[in-house]
C-alpha positions, 0 to 999 in steps of 0.5 A: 524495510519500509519503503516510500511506494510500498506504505499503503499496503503496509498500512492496510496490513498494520491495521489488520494485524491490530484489528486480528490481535486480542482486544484489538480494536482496542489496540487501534483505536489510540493509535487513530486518535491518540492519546496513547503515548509510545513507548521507545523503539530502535533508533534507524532513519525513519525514527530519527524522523518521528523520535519527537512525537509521543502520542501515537495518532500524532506519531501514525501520521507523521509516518503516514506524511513520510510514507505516503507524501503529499497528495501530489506524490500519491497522484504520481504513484496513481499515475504511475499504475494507470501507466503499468496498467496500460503498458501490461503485456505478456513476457516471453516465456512466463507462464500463465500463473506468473502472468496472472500473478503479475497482473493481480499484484498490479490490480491490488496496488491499484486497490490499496490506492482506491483506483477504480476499473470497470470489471469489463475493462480488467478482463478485457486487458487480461484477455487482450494481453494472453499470449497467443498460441 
């Protein structure tokens, strides 16, 4: 199920299964610009929300606006990862390529939302945080 803080990487992966499929540039550009005009899916919470818009562009952002929020909501949600990023810390018990995988699922996050971190400021949290033995 789509889910509100999960819309930008599943953006990014949408527009790499179009751009991936045969003649698909083809497949993305109407759905960036319009006007191709949808054709009827499952009817579920999110459609009911989008049912009256025909052309994709128009279609794409109205899911986008659903998804994604206002600016306000995207501050938030990059607030919020400054916040995991910060608070990152070794678990008792995890094992180092947990803790690795961890923290790389937050870097990406942070990556989808365009948030920049010096590369010095990465290793240094990940070196800081290492259990030590």
């Amino acid at each position: 199920m789509l889910k509100k803080d999960m819309y930008n990487l599943w953006k990014s992966r949408m527009e790499l299964y179009m751009l991936n499929r045969q003649l698909g540039r083809m497949i993305l550009e109407p759905v960036e610009n319009g006007p191709l005009l949808w054709p009827t899916v499952e009817e579920n919470r999110v459609y009911a929300l989008v049912s009256t818009h025909k052309v994709a562009k128009e279609l794409w952002e109205r899911i986008q606006m659903l998804m994604q929020g206002t600016s306000l909501t995207k501050q938030e949600r990059e607030c919020k990862l400054y916040d995991e990023f910060d608070k990152f810390a070794y678990k008792k018990g995890e094992s180092l390529r947990d803790f690795y995988l961890r923290f790389s699922l937050l870097l990406n996050d942070m990556n989808i939302y365009n948030m920049k971190l010096e590369q010095f400021q990465v290793n240094t949290k990940f070196w800081n945080t290492l259990p030590h033995e």
